[in-house]
Backbone bond lengths (Angstrom), bond angles and torsions (degrees), N, CA, C in turn:
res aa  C-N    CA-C-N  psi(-1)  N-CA   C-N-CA  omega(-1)  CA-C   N-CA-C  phi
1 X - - - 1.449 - - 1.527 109.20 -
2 X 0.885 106.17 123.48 2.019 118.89 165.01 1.197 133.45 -82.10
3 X 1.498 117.87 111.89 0.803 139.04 178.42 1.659 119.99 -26.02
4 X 1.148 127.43 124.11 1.513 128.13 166.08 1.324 105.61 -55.78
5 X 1.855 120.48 142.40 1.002 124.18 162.86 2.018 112.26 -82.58
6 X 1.274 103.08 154.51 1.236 106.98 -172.38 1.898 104.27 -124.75
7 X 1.851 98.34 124.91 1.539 94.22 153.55 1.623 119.20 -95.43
8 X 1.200 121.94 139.13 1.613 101.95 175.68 1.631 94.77 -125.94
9 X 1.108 115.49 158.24 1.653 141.20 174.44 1.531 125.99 -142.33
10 X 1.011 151.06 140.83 1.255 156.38 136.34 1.537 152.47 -130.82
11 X 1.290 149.88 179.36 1.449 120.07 -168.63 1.268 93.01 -117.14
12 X 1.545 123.03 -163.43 1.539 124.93 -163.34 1.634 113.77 -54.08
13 X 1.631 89.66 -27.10 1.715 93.38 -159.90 1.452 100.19 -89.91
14 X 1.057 122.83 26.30 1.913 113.76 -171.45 1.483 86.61 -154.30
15 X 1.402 142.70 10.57 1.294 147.90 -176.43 1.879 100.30 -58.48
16 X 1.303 109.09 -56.91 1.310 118.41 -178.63 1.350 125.37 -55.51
17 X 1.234 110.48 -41.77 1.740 124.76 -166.77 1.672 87.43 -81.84
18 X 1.273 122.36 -48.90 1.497 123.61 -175.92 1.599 111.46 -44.07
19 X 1.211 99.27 -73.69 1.877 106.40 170.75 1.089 123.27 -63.65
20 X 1.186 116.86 -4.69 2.218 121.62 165.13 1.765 92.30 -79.14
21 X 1.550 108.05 -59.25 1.492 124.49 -175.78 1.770 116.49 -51.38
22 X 1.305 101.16 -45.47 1.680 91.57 174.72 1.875 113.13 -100.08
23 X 1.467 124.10 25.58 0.971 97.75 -174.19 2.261 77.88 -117.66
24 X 1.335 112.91 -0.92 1.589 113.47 167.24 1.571 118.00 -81.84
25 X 1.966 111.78 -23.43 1.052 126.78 165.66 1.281 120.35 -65.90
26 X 0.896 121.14 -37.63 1.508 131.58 -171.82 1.900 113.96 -80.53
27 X 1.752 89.11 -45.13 1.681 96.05 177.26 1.508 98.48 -80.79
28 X 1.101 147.41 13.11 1.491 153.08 151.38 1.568 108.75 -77.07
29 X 1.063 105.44 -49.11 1.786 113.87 -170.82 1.407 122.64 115.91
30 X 1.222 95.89 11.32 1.742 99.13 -172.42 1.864 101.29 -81.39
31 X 1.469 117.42 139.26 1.142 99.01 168.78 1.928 107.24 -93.99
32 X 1.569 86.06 135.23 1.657 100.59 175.57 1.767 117.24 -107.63
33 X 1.317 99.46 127.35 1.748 91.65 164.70 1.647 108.00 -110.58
34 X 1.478 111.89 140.20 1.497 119.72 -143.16 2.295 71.40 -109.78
35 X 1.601 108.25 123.90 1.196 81.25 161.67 1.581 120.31 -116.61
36 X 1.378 100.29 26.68 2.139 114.84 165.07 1.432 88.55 118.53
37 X 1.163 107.43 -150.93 1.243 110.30 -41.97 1.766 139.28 -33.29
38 X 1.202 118.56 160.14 1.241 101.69 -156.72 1.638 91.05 -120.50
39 X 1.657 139.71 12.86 1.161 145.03 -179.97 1.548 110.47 -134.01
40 X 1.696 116.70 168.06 1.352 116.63 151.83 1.466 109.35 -101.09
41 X 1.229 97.92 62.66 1.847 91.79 163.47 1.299 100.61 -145.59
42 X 2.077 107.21 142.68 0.576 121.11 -148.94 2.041 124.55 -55.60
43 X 1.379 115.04 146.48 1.252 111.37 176.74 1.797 106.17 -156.76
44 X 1.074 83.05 -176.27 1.472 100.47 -163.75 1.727 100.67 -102.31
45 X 1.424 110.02 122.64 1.465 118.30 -159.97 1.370 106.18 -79.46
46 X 0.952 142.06 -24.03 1.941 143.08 -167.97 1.629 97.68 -87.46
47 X 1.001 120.24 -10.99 1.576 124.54 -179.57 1.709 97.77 -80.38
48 X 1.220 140.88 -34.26 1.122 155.64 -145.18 1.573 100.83 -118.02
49 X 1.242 110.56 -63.31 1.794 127.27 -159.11 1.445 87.13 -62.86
50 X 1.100 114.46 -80.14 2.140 126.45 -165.37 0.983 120.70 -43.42
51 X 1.326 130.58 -20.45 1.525 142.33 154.46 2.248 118.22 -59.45
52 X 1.566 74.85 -45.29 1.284 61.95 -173.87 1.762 108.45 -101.21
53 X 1.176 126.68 12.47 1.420 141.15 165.79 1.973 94.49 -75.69
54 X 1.525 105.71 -48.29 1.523 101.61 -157.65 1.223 108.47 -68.95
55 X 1.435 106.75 -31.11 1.871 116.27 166.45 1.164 134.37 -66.37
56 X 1.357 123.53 -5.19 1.137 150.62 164.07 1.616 108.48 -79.42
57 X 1.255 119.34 -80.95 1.520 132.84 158.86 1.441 101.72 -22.97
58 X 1.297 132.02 -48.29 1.218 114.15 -154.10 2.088 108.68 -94.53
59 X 1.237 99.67 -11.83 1.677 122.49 -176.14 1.638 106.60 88.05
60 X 0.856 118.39 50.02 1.548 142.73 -170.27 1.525 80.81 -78.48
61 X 1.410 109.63 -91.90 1.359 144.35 -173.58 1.560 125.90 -108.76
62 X 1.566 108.09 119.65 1.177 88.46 -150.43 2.162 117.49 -80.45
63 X 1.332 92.98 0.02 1.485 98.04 174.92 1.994 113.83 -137.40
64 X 0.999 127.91 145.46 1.236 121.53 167.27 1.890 128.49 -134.34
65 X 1.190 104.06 151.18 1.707 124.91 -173.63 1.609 92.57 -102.72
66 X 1.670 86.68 111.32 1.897 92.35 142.64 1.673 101.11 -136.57
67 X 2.113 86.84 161.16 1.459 91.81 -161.86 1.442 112.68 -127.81
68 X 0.836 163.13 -159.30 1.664 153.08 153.63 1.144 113.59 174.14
69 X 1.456 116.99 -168.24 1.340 111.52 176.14 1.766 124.02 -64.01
70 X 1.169 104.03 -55.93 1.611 103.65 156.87 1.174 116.17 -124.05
71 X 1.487 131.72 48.72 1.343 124.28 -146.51 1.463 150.59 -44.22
72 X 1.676 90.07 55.48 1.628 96.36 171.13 1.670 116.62 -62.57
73 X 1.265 121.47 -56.08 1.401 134.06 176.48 1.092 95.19 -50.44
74 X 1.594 137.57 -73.27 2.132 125.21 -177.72 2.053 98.14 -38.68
75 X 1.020 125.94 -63.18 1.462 117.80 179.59 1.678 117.00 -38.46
76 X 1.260 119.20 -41.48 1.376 117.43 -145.69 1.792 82.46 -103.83
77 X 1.377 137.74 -21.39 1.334 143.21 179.68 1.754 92.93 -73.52
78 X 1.476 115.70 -71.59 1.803 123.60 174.83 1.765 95.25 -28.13
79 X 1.381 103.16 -70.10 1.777 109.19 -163.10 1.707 115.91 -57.56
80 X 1.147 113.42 -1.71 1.683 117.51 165.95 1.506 115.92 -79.32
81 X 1.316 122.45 -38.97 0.969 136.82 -176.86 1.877 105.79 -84.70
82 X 1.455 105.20 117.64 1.327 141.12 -157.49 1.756 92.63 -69.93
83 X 1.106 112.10 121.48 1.658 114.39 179.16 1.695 108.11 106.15
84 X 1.232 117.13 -16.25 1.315 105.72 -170.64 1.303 115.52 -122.86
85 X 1.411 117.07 125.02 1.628 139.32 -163.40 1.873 99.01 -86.27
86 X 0.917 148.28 75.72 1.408 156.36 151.10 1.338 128.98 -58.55
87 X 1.762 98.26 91.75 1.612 87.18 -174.26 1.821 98.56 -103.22
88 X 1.069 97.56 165.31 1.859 106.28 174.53 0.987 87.84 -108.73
89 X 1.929 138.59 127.90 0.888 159.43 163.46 1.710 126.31 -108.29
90 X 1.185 120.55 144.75 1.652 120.99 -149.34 1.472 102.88 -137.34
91 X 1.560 125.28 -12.04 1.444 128.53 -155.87 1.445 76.77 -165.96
92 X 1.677 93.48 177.28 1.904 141.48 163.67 1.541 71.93 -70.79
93 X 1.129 138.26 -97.04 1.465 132.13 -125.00 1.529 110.25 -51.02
94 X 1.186 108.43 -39.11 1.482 117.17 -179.10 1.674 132.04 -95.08
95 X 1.367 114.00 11.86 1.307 147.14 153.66 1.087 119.71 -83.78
96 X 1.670 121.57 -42.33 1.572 137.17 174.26 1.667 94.72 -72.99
97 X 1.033 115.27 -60.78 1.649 114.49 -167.05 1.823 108.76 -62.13
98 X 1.042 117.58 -23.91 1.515 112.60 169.36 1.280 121.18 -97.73
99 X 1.158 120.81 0.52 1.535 125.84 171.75 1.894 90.69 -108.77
100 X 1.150 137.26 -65.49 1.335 126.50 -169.19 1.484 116.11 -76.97
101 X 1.240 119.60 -5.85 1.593 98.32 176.86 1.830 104.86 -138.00
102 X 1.469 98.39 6.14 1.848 98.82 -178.19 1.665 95.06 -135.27
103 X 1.606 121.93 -5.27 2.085 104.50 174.67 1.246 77.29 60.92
104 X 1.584 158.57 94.78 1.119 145.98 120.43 1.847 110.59 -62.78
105 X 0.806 105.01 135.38 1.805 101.75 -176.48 1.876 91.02 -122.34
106 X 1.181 133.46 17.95 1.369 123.51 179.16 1.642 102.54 -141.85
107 X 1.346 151.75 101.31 1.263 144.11 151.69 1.743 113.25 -65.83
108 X 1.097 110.14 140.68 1.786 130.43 175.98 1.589 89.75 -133.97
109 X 1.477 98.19 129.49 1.108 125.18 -165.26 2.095 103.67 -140.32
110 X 1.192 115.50 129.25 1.515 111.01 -174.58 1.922 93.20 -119.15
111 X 1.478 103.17 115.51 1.666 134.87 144.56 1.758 105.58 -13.15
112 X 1.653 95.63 -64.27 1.060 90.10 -142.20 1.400 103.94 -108.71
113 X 1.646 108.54 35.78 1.303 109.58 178.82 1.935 99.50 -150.16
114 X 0.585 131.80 24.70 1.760 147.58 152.86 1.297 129.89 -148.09
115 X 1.700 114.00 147.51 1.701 104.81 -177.74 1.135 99.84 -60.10
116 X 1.599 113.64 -177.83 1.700 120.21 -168.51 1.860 86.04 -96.45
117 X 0.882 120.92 -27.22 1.761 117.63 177.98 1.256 127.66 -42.66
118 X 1.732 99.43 -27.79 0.884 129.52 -148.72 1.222 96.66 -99.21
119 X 1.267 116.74 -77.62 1.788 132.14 163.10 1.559 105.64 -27.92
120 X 1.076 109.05 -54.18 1.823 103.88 -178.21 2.161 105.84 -57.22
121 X 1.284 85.49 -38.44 2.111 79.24 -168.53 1.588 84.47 -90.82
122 X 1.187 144.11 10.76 1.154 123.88 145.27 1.246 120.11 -75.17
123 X 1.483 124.27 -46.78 1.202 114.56 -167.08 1.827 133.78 -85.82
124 X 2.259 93.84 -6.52 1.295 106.40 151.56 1.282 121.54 -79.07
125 X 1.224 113.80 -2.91 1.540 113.37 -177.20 1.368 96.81 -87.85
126 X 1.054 128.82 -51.87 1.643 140.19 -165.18 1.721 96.97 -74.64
127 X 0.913 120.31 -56.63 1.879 117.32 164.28 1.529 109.72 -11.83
128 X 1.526 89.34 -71.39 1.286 113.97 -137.09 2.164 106.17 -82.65
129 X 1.674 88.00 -16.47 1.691 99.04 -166.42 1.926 112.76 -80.64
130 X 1.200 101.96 76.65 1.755 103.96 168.07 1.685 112.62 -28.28
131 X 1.440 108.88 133.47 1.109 118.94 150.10 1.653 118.31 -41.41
132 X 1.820 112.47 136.79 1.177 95.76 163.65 1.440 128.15 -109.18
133 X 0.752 116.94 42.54 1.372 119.76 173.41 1.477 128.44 50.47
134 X 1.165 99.15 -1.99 1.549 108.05 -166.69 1.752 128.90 -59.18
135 X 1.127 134.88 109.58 1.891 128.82 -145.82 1.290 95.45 -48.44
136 X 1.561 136.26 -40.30 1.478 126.39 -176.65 1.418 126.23 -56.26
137 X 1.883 83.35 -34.57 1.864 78.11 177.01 1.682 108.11 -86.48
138 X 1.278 114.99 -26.18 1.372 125.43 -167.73 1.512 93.31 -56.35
139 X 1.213 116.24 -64.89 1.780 125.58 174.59 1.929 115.22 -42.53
140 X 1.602 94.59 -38.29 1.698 72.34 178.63 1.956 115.63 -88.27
141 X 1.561 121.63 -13.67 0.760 128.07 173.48 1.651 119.08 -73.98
142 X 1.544 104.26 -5.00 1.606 92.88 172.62 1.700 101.98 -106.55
143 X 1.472 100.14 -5.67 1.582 94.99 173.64 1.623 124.96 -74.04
144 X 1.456 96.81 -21.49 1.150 115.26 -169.92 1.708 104.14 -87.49
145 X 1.492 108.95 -40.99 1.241 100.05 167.87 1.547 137.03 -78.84
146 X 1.151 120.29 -9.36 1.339 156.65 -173.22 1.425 102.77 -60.48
């Protein structure tokens, strides 16, 4: 099985978790394109996030990481962009539930609201968690896309 490609992005406040996050991606084998920010100084997060939401949408890549301070705002920037399921995830439980019952193809992840230990076994969990196919969810995901 082959690995999903990954875009990841984030703004000053998710700068850290990003470069902990793509340098575990990389020693995994996944290929990642990082699209910045590339500092902790301050910036404006939709400059960063929408790029890599649109690359996703477009089958660029087939999954993507945004990060921020708590990244509700990286979620709700991903969720404008037409094709892409963006969940903000906080636990295993809620990494499993957007990959198995919503195909999430976008994780939002907040810096400044989980350890990074944490964020890392989230985001192998979320890697690694197949869609399930199931007609209920299949049915609400075309409602949603619809």
């Amino acid at each position: 099985m082959t690995k999903p490609t990954v875009a990841i992005g984030s703004d000053h406040a998710g700068f850290r978790y990003k470069e902990a996050i793509k340098q575990q991606l990389l020693a995994d084998g996944y290929t990642v394109r990082d699209f910045g920010t590339f500092t902790t100084e301050s910036c404006d997060y939709p400059v960063f996030i929408r790029p890599v939401a649109e690359a996703v949408a477009r089958g660029e890549y087939d999954r993507g990481i945004v990060l921020g301070g708590s990244g509700n705002g990286e979620a709700i920037v991903a969720n404008r962009v037409r094709g892409v399921r963006c969940g903000l995830c906080w636990n295993e439980e809620t990494a499993l539930a957007n990959r198995d019952h919503n195909d999430g193809n976008v994780l939002a992840l907040g810096e400044r609201m989980i350890p990074l230990e944490l964020a890392l076994q989230i985001v192998r969990l979320w890697l690694d968690t197949p869609f399930s196919n199931d007609p209920r969810h299949v049915r609400r995901i075309r409602l949603i896309d619809g």
